[in-house]
PDB file as gemmi writes it, atoms N, CA and C in Angstrom:
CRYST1    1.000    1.000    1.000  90.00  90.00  90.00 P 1                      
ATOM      1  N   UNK A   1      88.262 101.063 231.463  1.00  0.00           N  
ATOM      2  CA  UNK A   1      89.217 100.942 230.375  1.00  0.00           C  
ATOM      3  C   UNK A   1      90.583 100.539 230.935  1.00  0.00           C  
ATOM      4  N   UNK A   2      91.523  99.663 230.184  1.00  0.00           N  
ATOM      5  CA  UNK A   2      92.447  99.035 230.532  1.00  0.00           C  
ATOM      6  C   UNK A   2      93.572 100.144 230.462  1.00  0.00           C  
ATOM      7  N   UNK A   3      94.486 100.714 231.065  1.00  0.00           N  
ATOM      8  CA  UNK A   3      95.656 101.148 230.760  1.00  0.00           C  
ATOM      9  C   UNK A   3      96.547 100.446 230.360  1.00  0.00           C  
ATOM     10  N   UNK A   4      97.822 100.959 229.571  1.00  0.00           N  
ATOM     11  CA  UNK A   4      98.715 100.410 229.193  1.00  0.00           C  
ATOM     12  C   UNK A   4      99.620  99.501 230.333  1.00  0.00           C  
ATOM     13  N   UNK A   5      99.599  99.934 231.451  1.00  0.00           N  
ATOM     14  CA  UNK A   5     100.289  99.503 232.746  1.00  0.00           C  
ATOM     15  C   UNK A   5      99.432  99.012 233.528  1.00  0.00           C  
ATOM     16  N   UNK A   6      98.982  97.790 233.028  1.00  0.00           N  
ATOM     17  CA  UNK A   6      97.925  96.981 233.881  1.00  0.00           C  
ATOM     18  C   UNK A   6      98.582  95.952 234.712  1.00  0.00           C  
ATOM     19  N   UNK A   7      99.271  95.750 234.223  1.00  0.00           N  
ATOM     20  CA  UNK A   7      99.942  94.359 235.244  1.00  0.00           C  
ATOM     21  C   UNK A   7     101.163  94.703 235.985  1.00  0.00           C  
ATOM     22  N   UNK A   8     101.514  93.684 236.891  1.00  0.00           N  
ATOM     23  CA  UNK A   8     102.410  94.369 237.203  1.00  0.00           C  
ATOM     24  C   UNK A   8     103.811  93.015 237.462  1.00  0.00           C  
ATOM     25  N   UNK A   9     104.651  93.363 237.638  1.00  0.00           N  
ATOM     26  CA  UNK A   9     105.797  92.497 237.767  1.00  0.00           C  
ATOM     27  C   UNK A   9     107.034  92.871 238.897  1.00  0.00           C  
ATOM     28  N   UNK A  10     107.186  91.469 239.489  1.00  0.00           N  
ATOM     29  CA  UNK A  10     108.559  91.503 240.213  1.00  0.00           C  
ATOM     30  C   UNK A  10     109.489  90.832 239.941  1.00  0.00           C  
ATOM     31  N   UNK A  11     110.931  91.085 239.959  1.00  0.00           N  
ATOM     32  CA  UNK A  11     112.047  89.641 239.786  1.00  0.00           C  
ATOM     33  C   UNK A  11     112.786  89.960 241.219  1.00  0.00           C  
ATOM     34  N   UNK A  12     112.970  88.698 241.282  1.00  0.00           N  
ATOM     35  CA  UNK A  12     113.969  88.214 242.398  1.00  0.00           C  
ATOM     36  C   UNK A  12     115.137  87.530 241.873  1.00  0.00           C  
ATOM     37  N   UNK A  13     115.921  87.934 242.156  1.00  0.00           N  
ATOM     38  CA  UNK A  13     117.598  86.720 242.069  1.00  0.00           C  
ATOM     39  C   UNK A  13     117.200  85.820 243.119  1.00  0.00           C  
ATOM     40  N   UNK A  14     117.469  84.212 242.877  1.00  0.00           N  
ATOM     41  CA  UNK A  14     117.342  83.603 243.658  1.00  0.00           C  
ATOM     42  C   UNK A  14     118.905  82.299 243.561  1.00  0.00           C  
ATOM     43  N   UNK A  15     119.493  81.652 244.162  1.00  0.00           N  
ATOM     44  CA  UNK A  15     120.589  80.677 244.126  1.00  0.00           C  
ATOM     45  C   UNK A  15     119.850  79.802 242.642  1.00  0.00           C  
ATOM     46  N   UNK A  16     118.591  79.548 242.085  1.00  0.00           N  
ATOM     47  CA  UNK A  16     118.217  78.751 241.017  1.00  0.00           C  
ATOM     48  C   UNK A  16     118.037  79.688 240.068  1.00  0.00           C  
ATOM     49  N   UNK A  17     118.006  80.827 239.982  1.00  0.00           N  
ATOM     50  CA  UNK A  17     117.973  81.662 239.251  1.00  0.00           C  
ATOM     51  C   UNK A  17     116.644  82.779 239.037  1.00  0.00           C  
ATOM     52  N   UNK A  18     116.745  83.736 237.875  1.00  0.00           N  
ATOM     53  CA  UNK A  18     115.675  84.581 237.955  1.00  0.00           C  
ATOM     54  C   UNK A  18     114.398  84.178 238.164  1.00  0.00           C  
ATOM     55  N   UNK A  19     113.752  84.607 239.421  1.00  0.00           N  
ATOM     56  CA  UNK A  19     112.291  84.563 239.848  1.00  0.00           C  
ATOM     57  C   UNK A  19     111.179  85.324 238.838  1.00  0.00           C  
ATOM     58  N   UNK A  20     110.010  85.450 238.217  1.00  0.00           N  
ATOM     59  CA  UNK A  20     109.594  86.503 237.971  1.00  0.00           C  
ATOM     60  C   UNK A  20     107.998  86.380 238.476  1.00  0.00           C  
ATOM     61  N   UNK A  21     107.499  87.423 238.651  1.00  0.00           N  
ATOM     62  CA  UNK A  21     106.291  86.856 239.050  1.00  0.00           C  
ATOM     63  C   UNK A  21     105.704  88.248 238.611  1.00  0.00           C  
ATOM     64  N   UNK A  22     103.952  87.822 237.730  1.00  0.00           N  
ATOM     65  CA  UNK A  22     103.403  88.846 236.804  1.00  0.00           C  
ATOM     66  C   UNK A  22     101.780  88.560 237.255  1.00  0.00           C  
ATOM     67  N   UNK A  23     101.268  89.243 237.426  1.00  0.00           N  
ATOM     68  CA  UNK A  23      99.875  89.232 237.740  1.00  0.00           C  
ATOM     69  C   UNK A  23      99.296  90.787 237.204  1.00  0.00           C  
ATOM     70  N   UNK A  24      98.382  91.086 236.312  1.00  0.00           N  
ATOM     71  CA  UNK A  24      97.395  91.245 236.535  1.00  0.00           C  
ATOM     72  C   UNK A  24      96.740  92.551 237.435  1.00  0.00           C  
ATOM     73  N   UNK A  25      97.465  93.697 237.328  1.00  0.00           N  
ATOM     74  CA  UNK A  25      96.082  94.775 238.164  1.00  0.00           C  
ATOM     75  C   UNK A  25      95.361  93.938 239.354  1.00  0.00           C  
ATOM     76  N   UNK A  26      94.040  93.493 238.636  1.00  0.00           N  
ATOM     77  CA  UNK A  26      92.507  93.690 239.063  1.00  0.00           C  
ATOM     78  C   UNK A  26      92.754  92.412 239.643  1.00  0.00           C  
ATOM     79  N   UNK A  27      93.554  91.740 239.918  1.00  0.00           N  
ATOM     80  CA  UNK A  27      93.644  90.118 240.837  1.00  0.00           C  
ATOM     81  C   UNK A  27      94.757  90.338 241.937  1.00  0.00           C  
ATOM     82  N   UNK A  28      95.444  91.071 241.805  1.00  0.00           N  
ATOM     83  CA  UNK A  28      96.227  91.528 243.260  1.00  0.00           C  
ATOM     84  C   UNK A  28      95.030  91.671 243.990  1.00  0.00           C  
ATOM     85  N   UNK A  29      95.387  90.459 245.302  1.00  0.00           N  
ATOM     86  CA  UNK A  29      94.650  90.549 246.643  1.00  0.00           C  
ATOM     87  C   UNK A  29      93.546  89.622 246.829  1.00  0.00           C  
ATOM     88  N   UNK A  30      93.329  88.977 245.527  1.00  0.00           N  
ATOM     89  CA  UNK A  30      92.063  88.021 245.620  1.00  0.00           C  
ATOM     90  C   UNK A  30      92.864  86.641 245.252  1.00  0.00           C  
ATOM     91  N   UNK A  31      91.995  85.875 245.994  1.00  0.00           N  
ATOM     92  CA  UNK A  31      92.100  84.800 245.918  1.00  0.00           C  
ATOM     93  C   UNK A  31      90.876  83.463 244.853  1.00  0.00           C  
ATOM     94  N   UNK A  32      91.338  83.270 244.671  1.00  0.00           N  
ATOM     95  CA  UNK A  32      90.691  82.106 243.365  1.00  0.00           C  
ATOM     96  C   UNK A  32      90.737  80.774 243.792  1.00  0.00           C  
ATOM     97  N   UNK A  33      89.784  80.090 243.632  1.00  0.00           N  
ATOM     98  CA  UNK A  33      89.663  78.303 244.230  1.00  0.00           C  
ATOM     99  C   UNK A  33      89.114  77.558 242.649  1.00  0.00           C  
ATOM    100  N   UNK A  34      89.469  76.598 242.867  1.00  0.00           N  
ATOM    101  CA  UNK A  34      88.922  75.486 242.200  1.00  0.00           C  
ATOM    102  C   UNK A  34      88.814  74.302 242.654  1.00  0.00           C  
ATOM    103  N   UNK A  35      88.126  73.063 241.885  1.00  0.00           N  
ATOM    104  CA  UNK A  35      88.274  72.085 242.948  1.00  0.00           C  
ATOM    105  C   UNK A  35      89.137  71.612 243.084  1.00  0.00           C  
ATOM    106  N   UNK A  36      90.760  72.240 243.020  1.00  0.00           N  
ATOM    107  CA  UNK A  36      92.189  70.777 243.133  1.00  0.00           C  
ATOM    108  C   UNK A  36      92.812  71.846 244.043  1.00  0.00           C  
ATOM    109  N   UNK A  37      92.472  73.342 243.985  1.00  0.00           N  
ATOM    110  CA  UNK A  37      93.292  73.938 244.580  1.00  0.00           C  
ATOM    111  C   UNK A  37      92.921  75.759 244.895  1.00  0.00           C  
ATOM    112  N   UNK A  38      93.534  76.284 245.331  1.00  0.00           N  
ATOM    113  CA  UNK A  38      93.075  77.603 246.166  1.00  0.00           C  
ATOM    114  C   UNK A  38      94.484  78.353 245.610  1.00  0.00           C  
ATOM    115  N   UNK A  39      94.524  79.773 245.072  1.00  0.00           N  
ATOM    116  CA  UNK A  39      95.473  80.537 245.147  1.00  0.00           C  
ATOM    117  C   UNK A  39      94.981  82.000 245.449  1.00  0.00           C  
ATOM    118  N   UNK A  40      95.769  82.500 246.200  1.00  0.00           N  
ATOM    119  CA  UNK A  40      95.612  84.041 246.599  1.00  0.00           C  
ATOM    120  C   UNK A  40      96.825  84.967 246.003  1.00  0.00           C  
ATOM    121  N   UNK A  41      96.654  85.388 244.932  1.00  0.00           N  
ATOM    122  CA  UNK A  41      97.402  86.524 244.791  1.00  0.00           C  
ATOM    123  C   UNK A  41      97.794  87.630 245.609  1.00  0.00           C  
ATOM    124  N   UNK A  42      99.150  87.444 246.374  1.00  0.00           N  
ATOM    125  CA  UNK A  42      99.615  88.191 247.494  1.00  0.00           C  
ATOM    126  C   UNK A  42     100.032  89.300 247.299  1.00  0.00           C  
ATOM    127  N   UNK A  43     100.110  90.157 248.048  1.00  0.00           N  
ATOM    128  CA  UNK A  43     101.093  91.629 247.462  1.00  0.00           C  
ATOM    129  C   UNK A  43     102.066  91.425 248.166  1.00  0.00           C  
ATOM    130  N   UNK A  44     102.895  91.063 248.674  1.00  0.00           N  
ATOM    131  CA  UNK A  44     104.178  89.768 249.075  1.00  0.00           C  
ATOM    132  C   UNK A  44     105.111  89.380 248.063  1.00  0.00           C  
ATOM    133  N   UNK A  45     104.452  88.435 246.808  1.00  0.00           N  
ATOM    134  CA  UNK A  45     104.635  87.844 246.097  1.00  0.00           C  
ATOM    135  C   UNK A  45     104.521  88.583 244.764  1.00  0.00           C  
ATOM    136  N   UNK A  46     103.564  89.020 244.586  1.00  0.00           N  
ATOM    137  CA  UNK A  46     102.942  89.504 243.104  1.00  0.00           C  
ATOM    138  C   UNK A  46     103.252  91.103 243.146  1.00  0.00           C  
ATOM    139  N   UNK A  47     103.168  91.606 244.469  1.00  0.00           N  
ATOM    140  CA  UNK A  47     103.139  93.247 244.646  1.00  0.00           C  
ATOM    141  C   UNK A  47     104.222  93.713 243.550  1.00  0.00           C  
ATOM    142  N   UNK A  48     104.283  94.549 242.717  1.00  0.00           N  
ATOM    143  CA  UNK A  48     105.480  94.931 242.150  1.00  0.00           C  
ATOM    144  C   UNK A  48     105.206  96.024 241.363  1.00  0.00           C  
ATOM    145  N   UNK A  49     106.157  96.331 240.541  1.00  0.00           N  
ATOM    146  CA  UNK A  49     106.130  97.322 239.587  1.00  0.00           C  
ATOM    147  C   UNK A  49     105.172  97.434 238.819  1.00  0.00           C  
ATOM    148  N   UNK A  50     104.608  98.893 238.279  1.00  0.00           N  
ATOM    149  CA  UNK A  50     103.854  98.766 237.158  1.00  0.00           C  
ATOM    150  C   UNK A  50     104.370  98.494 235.945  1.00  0.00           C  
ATOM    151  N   UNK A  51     104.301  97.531 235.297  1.00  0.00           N  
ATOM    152  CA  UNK A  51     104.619  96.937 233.967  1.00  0.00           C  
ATOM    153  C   UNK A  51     103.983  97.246 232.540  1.00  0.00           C  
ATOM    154  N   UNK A  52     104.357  97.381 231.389  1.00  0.00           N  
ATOM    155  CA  UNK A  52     103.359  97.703 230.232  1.00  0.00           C  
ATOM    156  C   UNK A  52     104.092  96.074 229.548  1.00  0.00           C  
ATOM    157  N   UNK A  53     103.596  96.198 228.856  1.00  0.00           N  
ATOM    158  CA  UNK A  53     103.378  94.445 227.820  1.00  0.00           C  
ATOM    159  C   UNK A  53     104.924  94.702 227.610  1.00  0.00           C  
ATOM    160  N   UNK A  54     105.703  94.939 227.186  1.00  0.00           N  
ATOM    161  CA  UNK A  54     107.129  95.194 226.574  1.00  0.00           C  
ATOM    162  C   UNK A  54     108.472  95.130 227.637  1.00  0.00           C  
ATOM    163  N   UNK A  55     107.981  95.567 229.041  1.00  0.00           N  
ATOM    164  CA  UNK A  55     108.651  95.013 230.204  1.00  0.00           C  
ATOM    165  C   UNK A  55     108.744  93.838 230.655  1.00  0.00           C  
ATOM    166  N   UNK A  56     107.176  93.659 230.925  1.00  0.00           N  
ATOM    167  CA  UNK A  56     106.668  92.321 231.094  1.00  0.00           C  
ATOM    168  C   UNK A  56     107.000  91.232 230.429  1.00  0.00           C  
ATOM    169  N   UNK A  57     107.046  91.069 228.840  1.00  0.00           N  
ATOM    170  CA  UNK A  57     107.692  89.947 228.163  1.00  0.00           C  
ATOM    171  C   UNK A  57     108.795  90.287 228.186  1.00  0.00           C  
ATOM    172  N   UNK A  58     109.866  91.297 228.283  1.00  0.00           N  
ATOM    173  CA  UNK A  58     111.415  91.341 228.379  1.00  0.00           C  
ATOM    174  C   UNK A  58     111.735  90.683 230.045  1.00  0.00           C  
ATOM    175  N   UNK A  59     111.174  90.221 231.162  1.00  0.00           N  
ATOM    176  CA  UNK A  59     111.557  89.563 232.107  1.00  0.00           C  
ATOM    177  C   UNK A  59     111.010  88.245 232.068  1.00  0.00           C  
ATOM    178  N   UNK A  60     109.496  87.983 231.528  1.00  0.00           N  
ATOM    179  CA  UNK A  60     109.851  86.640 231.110  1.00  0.00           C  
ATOM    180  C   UNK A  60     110.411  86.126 230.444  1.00  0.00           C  
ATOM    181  N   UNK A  61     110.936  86.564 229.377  1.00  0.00           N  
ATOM    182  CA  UNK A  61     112.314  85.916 228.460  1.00  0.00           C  
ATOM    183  C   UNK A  61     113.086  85.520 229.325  1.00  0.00           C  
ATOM    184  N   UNK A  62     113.640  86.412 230.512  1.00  0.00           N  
ATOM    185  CA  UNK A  62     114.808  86.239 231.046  1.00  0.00           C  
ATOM    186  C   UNK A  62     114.568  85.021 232.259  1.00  0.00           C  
ATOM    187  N   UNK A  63     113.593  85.021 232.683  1.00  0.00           N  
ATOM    188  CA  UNK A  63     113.109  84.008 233.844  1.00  0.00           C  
ATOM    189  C   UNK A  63     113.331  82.801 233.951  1.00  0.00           C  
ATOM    190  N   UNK A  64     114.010  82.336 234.995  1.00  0.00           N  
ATOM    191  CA  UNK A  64     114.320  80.772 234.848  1.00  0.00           C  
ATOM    192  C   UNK A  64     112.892  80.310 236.023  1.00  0.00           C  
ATOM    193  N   UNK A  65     112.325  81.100 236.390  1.00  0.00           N  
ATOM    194  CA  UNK A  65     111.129  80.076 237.049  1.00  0.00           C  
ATOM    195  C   UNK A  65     110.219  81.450 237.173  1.00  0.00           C  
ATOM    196  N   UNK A  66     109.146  81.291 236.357  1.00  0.00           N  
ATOM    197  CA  UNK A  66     108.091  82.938 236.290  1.00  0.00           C  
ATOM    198  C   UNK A  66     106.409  82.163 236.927  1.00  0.00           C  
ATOM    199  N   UNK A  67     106.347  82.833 237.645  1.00  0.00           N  
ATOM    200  CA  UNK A  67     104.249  82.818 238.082  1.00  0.00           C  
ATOM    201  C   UNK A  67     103.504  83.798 237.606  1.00  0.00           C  
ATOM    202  N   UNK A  68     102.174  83.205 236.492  1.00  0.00           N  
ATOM    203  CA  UNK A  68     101.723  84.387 235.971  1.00  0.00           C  
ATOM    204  C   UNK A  68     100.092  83.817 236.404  1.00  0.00           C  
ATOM    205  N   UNK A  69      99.406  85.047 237.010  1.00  0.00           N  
ATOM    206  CA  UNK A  69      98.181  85.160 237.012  1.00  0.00           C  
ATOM    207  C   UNK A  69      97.513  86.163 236.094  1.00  0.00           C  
ATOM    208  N   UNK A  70      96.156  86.135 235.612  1.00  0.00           N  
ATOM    209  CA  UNK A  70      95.279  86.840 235.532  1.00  0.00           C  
ATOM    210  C   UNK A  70      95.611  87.224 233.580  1.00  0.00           C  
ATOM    211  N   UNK A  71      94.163  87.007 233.262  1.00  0.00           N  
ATOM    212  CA  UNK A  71      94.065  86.783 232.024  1.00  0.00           C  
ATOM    213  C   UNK A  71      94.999  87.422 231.002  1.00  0.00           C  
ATOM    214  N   UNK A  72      94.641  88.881 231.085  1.00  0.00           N  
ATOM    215  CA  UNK A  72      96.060  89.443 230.520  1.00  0.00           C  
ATOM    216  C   UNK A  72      97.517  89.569 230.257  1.00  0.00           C  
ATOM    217  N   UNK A  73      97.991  89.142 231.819  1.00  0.00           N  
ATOM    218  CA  UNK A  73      99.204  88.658 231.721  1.00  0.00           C  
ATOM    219  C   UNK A  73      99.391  87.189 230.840  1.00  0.00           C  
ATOM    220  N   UNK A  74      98.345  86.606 231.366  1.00  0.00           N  
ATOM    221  CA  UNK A  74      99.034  84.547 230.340  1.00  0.00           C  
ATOM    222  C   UNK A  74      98.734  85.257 229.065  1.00  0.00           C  
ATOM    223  N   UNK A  75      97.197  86.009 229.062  1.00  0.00           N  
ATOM    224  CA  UNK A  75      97.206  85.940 227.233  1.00  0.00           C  
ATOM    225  C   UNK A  75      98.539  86.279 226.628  1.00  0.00           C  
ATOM    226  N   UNK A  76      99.565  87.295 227.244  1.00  0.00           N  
ATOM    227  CA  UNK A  76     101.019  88.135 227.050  1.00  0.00           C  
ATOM    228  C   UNK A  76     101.596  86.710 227.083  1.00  0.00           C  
ATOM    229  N   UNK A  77     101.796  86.093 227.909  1.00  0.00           N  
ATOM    230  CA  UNK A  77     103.101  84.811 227.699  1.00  0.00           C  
ATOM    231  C   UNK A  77     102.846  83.579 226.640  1.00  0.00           C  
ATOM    232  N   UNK A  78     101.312  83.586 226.120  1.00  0.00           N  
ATOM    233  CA  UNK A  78     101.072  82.855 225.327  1.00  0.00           C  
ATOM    234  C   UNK A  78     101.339  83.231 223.808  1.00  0.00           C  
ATOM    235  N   UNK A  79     101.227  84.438 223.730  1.00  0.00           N  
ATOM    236  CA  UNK A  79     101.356  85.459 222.953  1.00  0.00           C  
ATOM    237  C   UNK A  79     102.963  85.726 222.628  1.00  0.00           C  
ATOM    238  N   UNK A  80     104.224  85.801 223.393  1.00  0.00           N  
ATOM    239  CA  UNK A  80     105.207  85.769 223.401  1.00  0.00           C  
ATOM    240  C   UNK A  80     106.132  84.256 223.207  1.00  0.00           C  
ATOM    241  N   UNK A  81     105.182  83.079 223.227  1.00  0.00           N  
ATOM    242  CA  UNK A  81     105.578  81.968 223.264  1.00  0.00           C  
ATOM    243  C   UNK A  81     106.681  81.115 224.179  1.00  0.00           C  
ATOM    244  N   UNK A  82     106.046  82.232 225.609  1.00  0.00           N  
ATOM    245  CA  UNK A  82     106.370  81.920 226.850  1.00  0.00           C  
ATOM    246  C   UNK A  82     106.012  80.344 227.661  1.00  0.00           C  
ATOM    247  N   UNK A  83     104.753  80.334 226.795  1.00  0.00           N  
ATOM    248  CA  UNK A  83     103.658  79.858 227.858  1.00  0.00           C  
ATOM    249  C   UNK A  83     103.049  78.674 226.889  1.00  0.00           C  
ATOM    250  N   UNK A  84     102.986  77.455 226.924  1.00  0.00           N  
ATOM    251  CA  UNK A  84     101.868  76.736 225.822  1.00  0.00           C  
ATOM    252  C   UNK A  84     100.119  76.759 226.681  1.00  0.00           C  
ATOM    253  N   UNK A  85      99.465  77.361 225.769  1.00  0.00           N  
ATOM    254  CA  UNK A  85      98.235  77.769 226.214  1.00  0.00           C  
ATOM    255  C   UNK A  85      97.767  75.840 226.477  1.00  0.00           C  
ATOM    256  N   UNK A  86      98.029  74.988 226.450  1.00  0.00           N  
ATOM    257  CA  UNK A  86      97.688  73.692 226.822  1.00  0.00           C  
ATOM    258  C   UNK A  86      97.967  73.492 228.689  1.00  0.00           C  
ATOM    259  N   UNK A  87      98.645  74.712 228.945  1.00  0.00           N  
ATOM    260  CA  UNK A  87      99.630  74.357 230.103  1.00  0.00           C  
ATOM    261  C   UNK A  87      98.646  74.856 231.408  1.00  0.00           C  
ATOM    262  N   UNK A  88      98.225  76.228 230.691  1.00  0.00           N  
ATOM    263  CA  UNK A  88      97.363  77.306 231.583  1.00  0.00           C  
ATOM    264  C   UNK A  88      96.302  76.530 232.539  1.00  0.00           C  
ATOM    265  N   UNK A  89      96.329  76.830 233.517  1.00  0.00           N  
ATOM    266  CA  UNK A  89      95.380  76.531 234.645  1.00  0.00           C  
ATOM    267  C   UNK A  89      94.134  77.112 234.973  1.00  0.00           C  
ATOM    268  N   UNK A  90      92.889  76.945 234.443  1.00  0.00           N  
ATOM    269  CA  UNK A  90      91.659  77.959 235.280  1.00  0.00           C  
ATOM    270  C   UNK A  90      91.683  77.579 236.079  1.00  0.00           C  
ATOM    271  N   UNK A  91      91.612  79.012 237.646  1.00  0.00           N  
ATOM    272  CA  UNK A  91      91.577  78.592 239.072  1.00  0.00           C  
ATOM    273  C   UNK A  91      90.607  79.592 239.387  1.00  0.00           C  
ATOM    274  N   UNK A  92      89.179  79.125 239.360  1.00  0.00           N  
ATOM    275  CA  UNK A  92      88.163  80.020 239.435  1.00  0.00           C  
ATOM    276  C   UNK A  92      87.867  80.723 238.657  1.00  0.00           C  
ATOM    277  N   UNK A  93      87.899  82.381 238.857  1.00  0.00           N  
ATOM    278  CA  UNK A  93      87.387  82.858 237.432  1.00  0.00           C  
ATOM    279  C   UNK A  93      89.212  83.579 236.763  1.00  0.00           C  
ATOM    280  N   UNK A  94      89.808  82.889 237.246  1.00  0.00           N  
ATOM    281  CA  UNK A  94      91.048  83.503 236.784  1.00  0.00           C  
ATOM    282  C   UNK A  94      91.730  82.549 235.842  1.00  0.00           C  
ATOM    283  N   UNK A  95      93.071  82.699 235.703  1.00  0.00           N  
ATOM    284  CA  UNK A  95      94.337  81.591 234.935  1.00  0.00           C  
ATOM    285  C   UNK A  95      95.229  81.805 235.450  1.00  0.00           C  
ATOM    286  N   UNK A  96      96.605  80.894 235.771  1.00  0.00           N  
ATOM    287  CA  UNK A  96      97.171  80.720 235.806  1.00  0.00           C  
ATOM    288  C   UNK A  96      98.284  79.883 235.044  1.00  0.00           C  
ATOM    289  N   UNK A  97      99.987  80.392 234.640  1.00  0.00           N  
ATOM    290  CA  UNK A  97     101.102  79.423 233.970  1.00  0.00           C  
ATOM    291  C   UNK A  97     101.741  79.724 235.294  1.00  0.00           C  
ATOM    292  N   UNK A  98     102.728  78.644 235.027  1.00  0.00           N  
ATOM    293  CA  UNK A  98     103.600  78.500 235.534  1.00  0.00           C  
ATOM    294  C   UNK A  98     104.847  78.103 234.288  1.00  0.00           C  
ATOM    295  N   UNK A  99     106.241  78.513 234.866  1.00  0.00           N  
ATOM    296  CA  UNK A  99     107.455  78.360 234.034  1.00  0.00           C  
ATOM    297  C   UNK A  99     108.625  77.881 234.329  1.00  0.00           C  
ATOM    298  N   UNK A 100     109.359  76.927 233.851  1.00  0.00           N  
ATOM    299  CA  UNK A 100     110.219  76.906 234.527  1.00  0.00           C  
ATOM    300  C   UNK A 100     111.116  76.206 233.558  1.00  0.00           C  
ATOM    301  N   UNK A 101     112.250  76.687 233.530  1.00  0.00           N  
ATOM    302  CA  UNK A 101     113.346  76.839 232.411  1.00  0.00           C  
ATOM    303  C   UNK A 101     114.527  75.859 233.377  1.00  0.00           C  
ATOM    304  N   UNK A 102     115.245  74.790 232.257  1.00  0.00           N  
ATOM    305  CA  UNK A 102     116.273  74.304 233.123  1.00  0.00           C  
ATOM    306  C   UNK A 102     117.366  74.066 232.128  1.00  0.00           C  
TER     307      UNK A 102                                                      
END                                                                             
């Protein structure tokens, strides 16, 4: 069963602005291929806070460049009208958006 705090989220300040990066629980640490490309969800990168849906879309609002893996999280940015579900990437058995605000 899913808890409310399944995903999780980090922001970074960066000189281009807010970083955010949201993945997903159960995909921290695995890596996903397809045929154009390979991603590994790092705990580096993705490691972060536990997030519930209401955190999570209050930092992608704010994000000028956000990475989201793993089904739950995009379904949340598609859902928030973060994300155009045309955009989303299957990379194996996962998804991926990408964002980037200018």
């Amino acid at each position: 069963m899913e808890s409310e705090r399944d995903m999780l989220v980090t922001e970074r300040e960066t000189p281009e602005g807010l970083l955010v990066a949201v993945c997903d629980r159960a995909v921290l640490g695995e890596t996903f291929e397809s045929d154009d490309f390979s991603l590994t969800v790092t705990e580096e990168f993705y490691g972060g806070d536990d997030a519930d849906e209401e955190a999570v879309a209050h930092s992608l609002a704010r994000a000028t460049v956000a990475n989201i893996v793993g089904q739950k999280s995009v379904d949340l940015a598609i859902d928030e009208g973060i994300v155009d579900e045309a955009n989303v990437l299957e990379v194996g058995e996962t998804v991926h958006a990408q964002l980037l605000r200018m």
